[in-house]
C-alpha positions in Angstrom: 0.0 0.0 0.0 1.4 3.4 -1.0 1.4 7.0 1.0 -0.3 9.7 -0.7 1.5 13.2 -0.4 -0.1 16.5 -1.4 2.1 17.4 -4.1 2.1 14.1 -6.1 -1.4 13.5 -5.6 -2.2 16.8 -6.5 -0.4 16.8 -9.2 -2.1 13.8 -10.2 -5.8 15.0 -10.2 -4.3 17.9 -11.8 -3.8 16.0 -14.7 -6.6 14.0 -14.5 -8.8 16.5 -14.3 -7.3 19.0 -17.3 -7.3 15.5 -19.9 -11.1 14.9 -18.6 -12.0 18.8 -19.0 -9.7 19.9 -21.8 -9.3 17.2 -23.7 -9.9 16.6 -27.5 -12.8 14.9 -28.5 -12.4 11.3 -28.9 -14.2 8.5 -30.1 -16.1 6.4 -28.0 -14.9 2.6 -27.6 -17.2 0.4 -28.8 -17.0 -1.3 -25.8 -19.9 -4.5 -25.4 -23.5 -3.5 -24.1 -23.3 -4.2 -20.0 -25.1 -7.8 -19.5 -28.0 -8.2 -17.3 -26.4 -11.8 -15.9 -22.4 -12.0 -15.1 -20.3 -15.4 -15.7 -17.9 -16.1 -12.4 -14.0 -15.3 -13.5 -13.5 -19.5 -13.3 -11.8 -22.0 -11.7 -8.9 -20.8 -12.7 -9.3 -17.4 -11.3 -6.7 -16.5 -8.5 -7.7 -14.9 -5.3 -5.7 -13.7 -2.6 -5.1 -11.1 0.1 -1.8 -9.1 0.5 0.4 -7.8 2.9 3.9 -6.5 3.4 6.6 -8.0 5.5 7.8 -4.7 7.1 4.1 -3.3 7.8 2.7 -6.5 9.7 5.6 -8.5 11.4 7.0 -6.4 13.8 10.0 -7.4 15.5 11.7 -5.6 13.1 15.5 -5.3 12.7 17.9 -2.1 11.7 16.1 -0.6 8.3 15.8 2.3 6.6 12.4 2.4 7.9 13.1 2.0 11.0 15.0 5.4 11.3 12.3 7.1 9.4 9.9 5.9 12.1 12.7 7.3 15.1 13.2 10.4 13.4 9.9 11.3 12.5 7.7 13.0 15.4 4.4 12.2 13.8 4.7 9.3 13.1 3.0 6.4 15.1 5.7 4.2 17.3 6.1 0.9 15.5 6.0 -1.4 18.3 5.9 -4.6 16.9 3.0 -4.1 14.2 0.5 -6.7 14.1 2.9 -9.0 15.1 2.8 -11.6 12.3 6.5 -12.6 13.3 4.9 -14.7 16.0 1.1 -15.3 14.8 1.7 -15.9 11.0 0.1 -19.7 11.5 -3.0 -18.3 12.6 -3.1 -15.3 10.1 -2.4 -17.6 7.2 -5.1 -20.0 8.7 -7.6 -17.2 8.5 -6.8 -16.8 4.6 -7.4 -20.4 4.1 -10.4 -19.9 5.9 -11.5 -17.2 3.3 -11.1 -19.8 0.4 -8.1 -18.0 -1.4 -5.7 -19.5 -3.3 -2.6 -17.3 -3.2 -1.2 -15.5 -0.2 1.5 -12.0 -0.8 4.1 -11.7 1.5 7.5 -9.7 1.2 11.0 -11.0 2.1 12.6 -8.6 4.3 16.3 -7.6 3.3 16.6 -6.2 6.5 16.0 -9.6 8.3 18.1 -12.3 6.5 21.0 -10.1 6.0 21.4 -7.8 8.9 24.9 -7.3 8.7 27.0 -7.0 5.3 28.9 -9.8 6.4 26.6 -12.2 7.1 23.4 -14.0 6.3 20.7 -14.8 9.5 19.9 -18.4 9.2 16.9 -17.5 12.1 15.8 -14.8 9.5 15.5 -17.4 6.4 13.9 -19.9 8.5 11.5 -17.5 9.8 10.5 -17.1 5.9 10.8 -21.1 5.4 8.1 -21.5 8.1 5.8 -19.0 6.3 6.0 -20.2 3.2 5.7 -24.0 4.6 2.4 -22.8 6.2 1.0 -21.1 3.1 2.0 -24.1 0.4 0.4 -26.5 3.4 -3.1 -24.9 3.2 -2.5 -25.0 -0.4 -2.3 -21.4 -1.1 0.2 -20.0 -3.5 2.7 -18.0 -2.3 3.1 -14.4 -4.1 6.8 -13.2 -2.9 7.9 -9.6 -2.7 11.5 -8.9 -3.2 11.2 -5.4 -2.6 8.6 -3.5 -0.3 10.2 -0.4 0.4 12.7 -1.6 3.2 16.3 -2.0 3.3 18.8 -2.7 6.1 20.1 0.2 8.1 23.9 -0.7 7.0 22.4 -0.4 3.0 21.3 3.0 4.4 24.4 3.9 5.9 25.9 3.4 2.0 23.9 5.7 0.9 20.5 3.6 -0.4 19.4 4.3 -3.9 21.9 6.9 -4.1 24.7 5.0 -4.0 25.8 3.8 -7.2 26.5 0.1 -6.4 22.7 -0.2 -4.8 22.0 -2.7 -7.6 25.1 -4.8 -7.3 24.0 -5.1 -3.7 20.6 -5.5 -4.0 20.7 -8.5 -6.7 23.2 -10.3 -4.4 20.4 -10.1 -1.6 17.8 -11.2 -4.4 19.5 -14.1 -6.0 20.1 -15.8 -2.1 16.2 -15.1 -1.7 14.9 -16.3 -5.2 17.6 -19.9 -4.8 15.8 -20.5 -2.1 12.5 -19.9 -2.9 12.1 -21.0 -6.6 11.8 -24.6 -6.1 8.2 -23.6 -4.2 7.0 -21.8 -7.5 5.5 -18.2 -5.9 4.1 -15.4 -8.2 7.0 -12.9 -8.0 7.2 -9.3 -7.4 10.3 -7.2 -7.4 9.5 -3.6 -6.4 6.4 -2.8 -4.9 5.1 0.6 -7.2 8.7 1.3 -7.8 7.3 5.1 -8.3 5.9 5.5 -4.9 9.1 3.9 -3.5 11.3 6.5 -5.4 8.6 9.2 -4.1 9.1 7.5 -0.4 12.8 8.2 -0.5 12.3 11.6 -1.4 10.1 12.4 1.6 11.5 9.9 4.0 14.7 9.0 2.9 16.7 12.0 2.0 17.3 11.2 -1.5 17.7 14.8 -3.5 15.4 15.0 -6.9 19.1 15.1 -9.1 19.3 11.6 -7.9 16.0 10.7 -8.7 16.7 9.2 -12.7 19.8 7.4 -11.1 17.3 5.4 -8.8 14.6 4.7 -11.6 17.7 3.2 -14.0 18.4 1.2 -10.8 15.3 -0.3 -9.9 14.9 -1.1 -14.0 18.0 -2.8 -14.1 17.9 -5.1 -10.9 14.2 -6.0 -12.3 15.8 -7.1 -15.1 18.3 -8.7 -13.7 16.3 -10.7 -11.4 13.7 -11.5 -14.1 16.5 -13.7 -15.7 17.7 -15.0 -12.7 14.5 -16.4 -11.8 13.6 -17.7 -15.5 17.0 -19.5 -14.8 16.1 -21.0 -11.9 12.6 -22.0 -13.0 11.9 -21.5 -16.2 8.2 -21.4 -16.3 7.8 -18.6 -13.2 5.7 -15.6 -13.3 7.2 -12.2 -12.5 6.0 -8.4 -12.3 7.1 -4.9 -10.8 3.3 -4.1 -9.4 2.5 -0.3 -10.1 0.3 1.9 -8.6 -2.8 2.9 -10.7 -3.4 6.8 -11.1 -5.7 8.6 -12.9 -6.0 10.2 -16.6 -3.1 11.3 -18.2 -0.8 11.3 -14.8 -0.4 7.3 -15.3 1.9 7.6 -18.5 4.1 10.1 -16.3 4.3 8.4 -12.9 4.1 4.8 -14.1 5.1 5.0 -17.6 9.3 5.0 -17.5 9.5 2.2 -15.4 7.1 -0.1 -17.5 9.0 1.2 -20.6 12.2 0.4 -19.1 11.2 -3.4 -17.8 8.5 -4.2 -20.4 10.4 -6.9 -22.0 10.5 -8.9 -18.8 6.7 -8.8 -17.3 5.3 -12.2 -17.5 2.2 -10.4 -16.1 1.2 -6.9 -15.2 0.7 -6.2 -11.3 -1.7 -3.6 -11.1 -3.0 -1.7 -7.3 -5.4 0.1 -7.3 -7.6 2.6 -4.7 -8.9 5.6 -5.2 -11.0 7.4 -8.2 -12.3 11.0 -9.2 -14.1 12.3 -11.0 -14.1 16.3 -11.5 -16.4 17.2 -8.7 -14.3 14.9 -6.5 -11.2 15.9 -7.3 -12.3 20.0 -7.0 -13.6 19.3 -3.6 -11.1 16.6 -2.1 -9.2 18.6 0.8 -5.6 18.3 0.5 -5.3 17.3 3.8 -7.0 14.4 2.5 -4.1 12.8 1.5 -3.0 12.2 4.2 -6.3 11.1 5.4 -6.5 8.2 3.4 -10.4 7.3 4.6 -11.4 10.8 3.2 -9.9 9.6 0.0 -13.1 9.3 -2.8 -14.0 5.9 -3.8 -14.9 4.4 -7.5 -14.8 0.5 -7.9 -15.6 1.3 -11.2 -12.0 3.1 -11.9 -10.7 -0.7 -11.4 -12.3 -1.7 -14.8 -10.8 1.8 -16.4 -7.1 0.6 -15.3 -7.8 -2.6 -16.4 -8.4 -1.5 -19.6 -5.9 1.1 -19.7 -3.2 -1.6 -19.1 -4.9 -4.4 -21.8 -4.4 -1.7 -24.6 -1.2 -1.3 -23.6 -0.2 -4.9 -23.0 -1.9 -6.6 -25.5 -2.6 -9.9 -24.7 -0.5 -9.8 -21.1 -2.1 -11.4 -18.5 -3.5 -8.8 -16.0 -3.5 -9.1 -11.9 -4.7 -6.9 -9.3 -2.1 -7.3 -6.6 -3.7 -4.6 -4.2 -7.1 -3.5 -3.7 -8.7 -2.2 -0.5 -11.0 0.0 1.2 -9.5 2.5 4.3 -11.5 3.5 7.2 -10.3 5.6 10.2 -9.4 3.2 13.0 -12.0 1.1 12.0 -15.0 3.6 12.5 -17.5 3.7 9.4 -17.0 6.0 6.4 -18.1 9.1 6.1 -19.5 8.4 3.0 -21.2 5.4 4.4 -20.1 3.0 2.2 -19.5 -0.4 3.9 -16.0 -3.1 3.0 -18.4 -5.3 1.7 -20.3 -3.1 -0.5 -16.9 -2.1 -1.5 -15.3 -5.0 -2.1 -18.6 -6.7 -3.6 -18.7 -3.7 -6.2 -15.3 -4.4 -7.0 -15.4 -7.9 -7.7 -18.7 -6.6 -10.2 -16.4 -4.8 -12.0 -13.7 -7.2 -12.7 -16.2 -9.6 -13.6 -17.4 -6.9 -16.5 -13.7 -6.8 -17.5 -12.9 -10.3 -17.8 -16.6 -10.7 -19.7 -15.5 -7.7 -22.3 -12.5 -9.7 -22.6 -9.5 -8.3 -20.7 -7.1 -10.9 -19.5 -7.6 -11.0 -15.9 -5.7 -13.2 -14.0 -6.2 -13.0 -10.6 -6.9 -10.1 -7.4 -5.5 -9.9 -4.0 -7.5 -7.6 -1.5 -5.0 -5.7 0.6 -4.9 -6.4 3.4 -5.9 -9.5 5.4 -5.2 -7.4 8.6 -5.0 -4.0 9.4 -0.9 -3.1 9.5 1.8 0.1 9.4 0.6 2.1 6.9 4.0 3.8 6.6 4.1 6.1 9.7 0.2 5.2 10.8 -1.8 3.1 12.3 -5.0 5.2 11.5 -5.7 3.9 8.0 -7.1 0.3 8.5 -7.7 -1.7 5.3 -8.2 -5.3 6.8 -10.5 -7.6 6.5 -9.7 -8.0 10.2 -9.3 -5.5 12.2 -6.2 -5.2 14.7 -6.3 -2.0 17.1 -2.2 -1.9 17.6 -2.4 1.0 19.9 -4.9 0.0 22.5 -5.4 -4.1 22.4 -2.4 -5.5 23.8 -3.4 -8.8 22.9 -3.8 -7.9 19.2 -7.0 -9.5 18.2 -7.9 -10.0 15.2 -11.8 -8.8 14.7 -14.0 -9.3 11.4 -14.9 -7.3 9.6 -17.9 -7.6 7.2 -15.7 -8.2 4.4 -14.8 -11.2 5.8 -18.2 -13.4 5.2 -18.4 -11.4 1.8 -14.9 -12.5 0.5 -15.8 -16.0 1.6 -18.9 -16.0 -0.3 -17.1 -14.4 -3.5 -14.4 -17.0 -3.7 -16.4 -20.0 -3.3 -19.0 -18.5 -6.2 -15.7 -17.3 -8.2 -17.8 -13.7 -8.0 -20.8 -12.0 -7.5 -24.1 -13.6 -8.2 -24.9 -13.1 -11.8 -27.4 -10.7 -11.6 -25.2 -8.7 -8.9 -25.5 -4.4 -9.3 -23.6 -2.5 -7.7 -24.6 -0.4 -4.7 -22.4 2.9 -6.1 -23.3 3.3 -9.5 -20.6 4.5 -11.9 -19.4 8.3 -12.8 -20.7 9.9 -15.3 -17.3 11.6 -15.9 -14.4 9.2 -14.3 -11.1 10.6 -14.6 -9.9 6.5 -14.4 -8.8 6.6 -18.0 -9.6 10.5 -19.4 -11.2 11.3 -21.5 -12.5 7.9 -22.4 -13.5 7.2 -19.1 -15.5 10.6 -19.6 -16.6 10.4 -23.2 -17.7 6.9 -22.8 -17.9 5.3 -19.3 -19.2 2.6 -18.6 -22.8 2.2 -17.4 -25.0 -0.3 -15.8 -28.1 -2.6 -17.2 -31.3 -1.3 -17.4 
């Protein structure tokens, strides 16, 4: 899950909102009349739920994020997150429980190689365990190389602005995918590689004339990687996930790095959150972004960045690796809109695209419990709900997500003649101006 900050953001809707106003006429896409009843995605449909090593284990070692958290007065103490470090069998029990078939984890650098020295056999069997207890409720693992975190000794080298970052990196990567390979996980290198270079500009120090050094970084050890892991198993899926923005902002934010790794994506990771339309974005406060439950929801956007990324990729398989709904320490919306409702509306509209055709592979909700939203425990996206800062014991409550996802994975969707509770924009600014000229609609 990503951090919104007011300038990017802004700069985003910005964008989205001049292409959706100001834009030239185009011509509608011919896209297929909405059907009354909806096919289930199939048996071979993947569904998950996501997390992120750093943001639920706790227990954490020397990172770069832990001095971010130390340094930063505003920011929440970490304490020891949700404490998956010690309750991962019952967490990965809960998924089970859900009826998903692939479970995303990330392997922290910061725990199997502490020192430069030398490699933590307690930290790689940690991450044997794990992935022992996902594969034996016969979920898939989906492995993160890359969330955002790197030791504190990587950080006293400088990070991503130190020139031999990659050459360290990939010899971190290479003793993680050896390991894991044989198991056969989904793989992800960088988690929204953008966001993570807009991270270490807030967070990390890293000064904007260093900023094309990191991109041609994070492209290369992707690269790299990507081969080493086709080596080791030839057949393997790999992606960089990116974060979905709106209108003409997603060539700009998302667009060098995909043009830079495009030849090795055996699928296209996709997370997406938020959509606006022109009303939205005009009236969104921009304290907003940092108050991610203000942020205005549109499960219909998902569909738009679907799309978006099938025209772009023809013929690429297509996942959603994050999805989620954020409330504010698990109190109800504002807007009054429910994680069910949500997520049920969701699930509609990736049902629409894989009917109109779009190669959709698979979807991970994020996040099976609430965790460290980067400086925060306020935002809570999970299906169960932890309260970090005020229940010692950590319990993991449902919420009403919970029976919903169970029911969606077991009927691989909605019931056929499923409508969404929030209907669509008339004017999204998902994919402007299409999403404008020609959005899409309901039945009648």
């Amino acid at each position: 899950m990503r951090p919104l900050t007011r300038r990017h953001a802004l700069a985003a809707l910005a964008a989205g909102t001049a292409a959706a106003l100001a834009g030239p006429a185009v011509t509608a896409a011919a896209r297929p009349a909405p059907p009354a009843n909806l096919p289930p995605l199939g048996r071979d449909f993947l569904w998950g739920v996501a997390s992120a090593g750093f943001q639920c284990e706790g227990h954490a070692l020397d990172s770069n994020w832990t001095r971010y958290v130390a340094k930063n007065p505003d920011y929440d103490p970490y304490r020891n997150a949700v404490d998956f470090y010690t309750r991962y069998p019952a967490d990965i029990a809960l998924a089970a429980q859900l009826g998903v078939q692939v479970y995303r984890i990330s392997i922290e650098w910061s725990r199997i190689q502490p020192h430069p020295d030398a490699w933590d056999d307690a930290g790689f069997a940690f991450y044997d365990h794990v992935v022992d207890t996902i594969t034996a409720h016969g979920i898939r693992p989906m492995l993160t190389l890359d969330h955002w975190v790197y030791p504190g000794w990587v950080a006293d080298r400088g990070g991503w602005a130190n020139p031999d970052m990659t050459a360290l990196w990939l010899t971190n990567a290479r003793k993680v995918v050896d390991r894991y390979a044989s198991r056969n996980p989904l793989w992800v290198t960088f988690n929204e590689p953008a966001f993570y270079i807009v991270n270490e500009l807030t967070n990390g120090g890293l000064s904007a004339d260093r900023v094309p050094m990191m991109q041609q970084q994070l492209a290369r050890a992707h690269n790299s990687i990507y081969d080493h892991i086709h080596q080791c198993r030839p057949g393997a899926r790999v992606t960089s996930n990116i974060a979905y923005t709106a209108g003409t902002a997603e060539p700009v934010v998302n667009g060098p790095m995909l043009d830079a790794i495009a030849a090795k994506l055996d699928y296209i990771g996709i997370d997406y959150y938020y959509g606006y339309s022109p009303q939205s974005a005009l009236t969104t406060s921009p304290a907003d972004f940092k108050k991610l439950w203000n942020q205005p929801l549109q499960p219909e956007g998902i569909y738009y960045a679907l799309e978006y990324h099938a025209r772009r990729f023809p013929g690429k398989p297509l996942y959603i690796v994050e999805n989620g709904m954020p409330t504010y320490n698990g109190q109800p919306r504002a807007d009054h809109y429910t994680r069910a409702d949500d997520l049920r509306d969701t699930v509609y509209w990736l049902q629409r695209a894989k009917a109109d055709g779009i190669p959709l592979i698979g979807y991970n909700y994020w996040s099976i419990t609430d965790n460290y939203e980067w400086g925060s425990y306020a935002p809570r996206f999970g299906l169960y709900t932890v309260d970090v800062l005020t229940d010692p014991a950590l319990t993991r409550r449902p919420t009403d997500a919970v029976p919903a996802y169970t029911a969606i994975t077991r009927a691989g969707g909605v019931p056929a003649g499923y409508l969404p509770t929030r209907a669509p924009a008339a004017c999204a600014l998902g994919d402007a101006p299409t999403s404008c000229v020609d959005p899409v609609t309901l039945p009648h």
